[in-house]
VEXLO-642855 format. One line per 4 residues: number of its first residue (from 1); their letters; for each residue x negated, y negated, z of C-alpha. Coordinates in pm, whole numbers. Layout:
NUM	a	X/Y/Z | ...
***
This chain:
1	xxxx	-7327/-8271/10336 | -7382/-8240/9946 | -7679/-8006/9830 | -8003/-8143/9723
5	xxxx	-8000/-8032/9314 | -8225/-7755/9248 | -8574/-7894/9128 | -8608/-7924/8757
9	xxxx	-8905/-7741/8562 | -9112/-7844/8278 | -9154/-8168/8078 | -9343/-8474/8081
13	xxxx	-9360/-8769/8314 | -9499/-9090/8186 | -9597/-9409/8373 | -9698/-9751/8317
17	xxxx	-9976/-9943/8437 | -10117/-10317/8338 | -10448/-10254/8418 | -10667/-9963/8249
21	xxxx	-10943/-9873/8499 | -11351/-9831/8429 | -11369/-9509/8546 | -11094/-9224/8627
25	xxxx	-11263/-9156/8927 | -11227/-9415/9179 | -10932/-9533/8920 | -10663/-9593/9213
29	xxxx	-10320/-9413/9128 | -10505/-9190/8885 | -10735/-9016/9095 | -10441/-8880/9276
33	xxxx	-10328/-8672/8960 | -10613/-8436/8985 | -10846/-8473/9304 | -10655/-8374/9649
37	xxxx	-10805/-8597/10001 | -10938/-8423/10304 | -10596/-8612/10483 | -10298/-8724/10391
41	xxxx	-10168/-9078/10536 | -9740/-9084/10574 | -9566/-9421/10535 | -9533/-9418/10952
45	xxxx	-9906/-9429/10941 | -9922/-9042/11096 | -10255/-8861/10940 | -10183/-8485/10791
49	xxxx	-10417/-8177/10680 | -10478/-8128/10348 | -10820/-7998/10258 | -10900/-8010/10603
53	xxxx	-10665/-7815/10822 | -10762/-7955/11153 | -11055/-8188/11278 | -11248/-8236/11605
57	xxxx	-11370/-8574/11743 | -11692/-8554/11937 | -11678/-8686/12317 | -11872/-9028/12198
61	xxxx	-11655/-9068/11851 | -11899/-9050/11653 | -11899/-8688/11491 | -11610/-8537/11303
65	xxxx	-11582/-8136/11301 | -11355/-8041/10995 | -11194/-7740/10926 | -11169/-7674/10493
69	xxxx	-10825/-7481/10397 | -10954/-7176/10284 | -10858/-7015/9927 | -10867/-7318/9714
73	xxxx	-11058/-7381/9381 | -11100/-7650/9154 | -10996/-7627/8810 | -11299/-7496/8684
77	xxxx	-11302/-7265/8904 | -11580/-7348/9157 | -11496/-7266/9527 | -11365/-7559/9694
81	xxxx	-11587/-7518/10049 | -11765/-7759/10329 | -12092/-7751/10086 | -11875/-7957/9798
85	xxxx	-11726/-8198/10034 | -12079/-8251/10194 | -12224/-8318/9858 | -11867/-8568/9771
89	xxxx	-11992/-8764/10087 | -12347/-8809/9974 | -12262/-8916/9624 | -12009/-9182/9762
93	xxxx	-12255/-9352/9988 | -12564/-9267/9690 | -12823/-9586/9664 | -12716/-9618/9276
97	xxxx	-12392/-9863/9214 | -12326/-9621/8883 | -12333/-9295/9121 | -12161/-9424/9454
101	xxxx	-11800/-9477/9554 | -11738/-9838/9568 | -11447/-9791/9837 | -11705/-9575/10120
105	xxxx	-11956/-9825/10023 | -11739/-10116/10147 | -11602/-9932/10418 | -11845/-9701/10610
109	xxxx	-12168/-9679/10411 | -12370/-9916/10661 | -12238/-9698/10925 | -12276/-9332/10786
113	xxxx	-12496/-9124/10871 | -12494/-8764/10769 | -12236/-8463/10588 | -12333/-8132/10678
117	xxxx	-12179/-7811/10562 | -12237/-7634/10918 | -12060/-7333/10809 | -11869/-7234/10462
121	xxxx	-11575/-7394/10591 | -11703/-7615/10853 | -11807/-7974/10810 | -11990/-8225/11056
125	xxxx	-11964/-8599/10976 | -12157/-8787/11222 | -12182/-9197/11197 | -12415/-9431/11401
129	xxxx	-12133/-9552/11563 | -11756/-9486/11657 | -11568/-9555/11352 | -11199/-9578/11423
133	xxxx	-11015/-9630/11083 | -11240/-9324/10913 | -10905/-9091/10877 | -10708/-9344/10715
137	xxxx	-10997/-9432/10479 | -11046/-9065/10382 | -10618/-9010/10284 | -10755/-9321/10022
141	xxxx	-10678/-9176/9679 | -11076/-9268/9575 | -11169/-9033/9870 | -11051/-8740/9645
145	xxxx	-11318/-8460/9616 | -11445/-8359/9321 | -11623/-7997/9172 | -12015/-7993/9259
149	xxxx	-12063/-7893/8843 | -11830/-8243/8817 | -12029/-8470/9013 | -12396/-8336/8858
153	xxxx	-12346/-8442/8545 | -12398/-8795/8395 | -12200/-9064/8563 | -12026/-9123/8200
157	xxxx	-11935/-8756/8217 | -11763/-8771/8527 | -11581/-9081/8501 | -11439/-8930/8143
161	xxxx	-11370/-8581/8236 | -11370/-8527/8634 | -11244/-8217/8762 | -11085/-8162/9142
165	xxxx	-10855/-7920/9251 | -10524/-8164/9196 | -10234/-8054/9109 | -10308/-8166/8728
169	xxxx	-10614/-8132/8494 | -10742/-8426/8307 | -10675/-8357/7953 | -10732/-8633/7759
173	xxxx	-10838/-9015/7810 | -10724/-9237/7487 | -10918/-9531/7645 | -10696/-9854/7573
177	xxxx	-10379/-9656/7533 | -10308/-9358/7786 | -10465/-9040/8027 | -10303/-8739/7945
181	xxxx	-10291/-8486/8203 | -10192/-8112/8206 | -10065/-7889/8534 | -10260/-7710/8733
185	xxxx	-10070/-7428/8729 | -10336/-7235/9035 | -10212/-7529/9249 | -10194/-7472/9610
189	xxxx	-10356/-7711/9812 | -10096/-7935/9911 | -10037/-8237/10195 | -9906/-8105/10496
193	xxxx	-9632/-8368/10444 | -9564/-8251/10090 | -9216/-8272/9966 | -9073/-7906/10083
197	xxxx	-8828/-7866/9805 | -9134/-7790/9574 | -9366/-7676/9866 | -9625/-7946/9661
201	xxxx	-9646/-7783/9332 | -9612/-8021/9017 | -9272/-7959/8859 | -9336/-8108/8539
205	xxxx	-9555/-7910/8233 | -9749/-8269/8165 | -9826/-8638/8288 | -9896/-8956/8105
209	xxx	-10062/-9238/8258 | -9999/-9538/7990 | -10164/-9900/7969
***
C-alpha cells in the first residue's frame, strides 16, 4: 500500500463563501477557525471529547457532569477552565437577542436551567427536563467557547474580534470582501477524531475566508 505524503507546512488556504455573515461568532463555518466545541460530532453520528474529555449523565437525564481537558488557553492567553464554559452557557441563553446565541436559544433555552463551574475543571449542566439531542447540539460549530475577556466586552467587539482557543486567530475582518485568519501556533486542543497525520495542528501559516 502506497504512503500517505508527508504533510505540507506553511502557506495560505483560501475559501469561498456566497453569503458574508452578521457576526463572526455564531457565523457557521467561520466560527470553527478559531473557537474549539466541548464535542466533536463524526460523519457516523459518534460524539468525541474535545474540550471536555469525558461526561457523566445523571440517573434522571437531566444533569451533565463534564470533565475540561486540562492545559489549554485561549489566544489571549486566559485559562481555558469550567468557569469560562459556565459563563459561554449563560451568555448563549442571555435575555438580550444582541448578547445570546441564536442556535441554544432555538434549541434548549426554554429547557435550560443552570452552568455551574463545580470545580476548576468540572462542569454541571442541569435542564428541567431530559434533553436527548444536547451532545449533538454542543459539536454545533456556534457552540464554540469563547475567552471570558472576549465575551465582556461590547457585543460589536466580540462579533469583530472574538477570541477562542482554535487552532487560528482572527486577524482581520475586511467586511464585504474577506476574514483573514492567522495560526495559532500554542494549538493543542484538538477533536478526539482529529486527522492523526497532523495530530490536529493547522498546517498552513494563514486562512482566508472570502465573500
Amino acid at each position: 500500500m502506497a504512503q500517505e505524503p508527508a504533510p505540507q507546512r506553511g502557506g495560505t488556504i483560501q475559501y469561498g463563501h456566497f453569503q458574508e455573515p452578521a457576526c463572526l461568532v455564531h457565523g457557521w463555518y467561520l466560527q470553527r477557525q478559531f473557537s474549539d466545541a466541548l464535542v466533536s460530532r463524526a460523519a457516523d453520528g459518534k460524539i468525541w471529547p474535545w474540550l471536555a474529555t469525558s461526561w457523566a449523565l445523571s440517573k434522571d437525564r437531566k444533569t451533565y457532569t463534564f470533565q475540561i481537558k486540562p492545559g489549554v488557553k485561549f489566544t489571549d492567553g486566559t485559562p481555558l477552565d469550567a468557569q469560562a464554559v459556565a459563563e459561554n452557557f449563560k451568555r448563549w441563553t442571555d435575555a438580550d437577542p444582541a448578547k445570546r446565541n441564536g442556535a441554544s436559544f432555538v434549541y434548549f433555552s426554554d429547557n435550560f436551567e443552570s452552568a455551574t463551574a463545580t470545580g476548576p475543571l468540572t462542569l454541571r449542566v442541569t435542564f428541567k427536563q431530559p434533553y436527548q439531542p444536547f451532545l449533538t447540539v454542543l459539536s454545533h460549530a456556534t457552540h464554540g467557547i469563547l475567552s471570558s475577556a472576549s465575551l465582556n466586552r461590547s457585543a460589536a467587539e466580540t462579533c469583530e474580534q472574538p477570541v477562542g482557543s482554535g487552532p487560528f486567530i482572527v486577524e482581520k475582518w475586511n467586511r464585504g470582501q474577506n476574514v483573514v485568519f492567522k495560526r495559532n501556533p500554542h494549538y493543542n486542543s484538538a477533536p478526539g477524531n482529529a486527522m492523526r497525520s497532523t495530530r490536529g495542528r493547522p498546517m498552513w501559516k494563514a486562512w482566508s475566508g472570502n465573500f
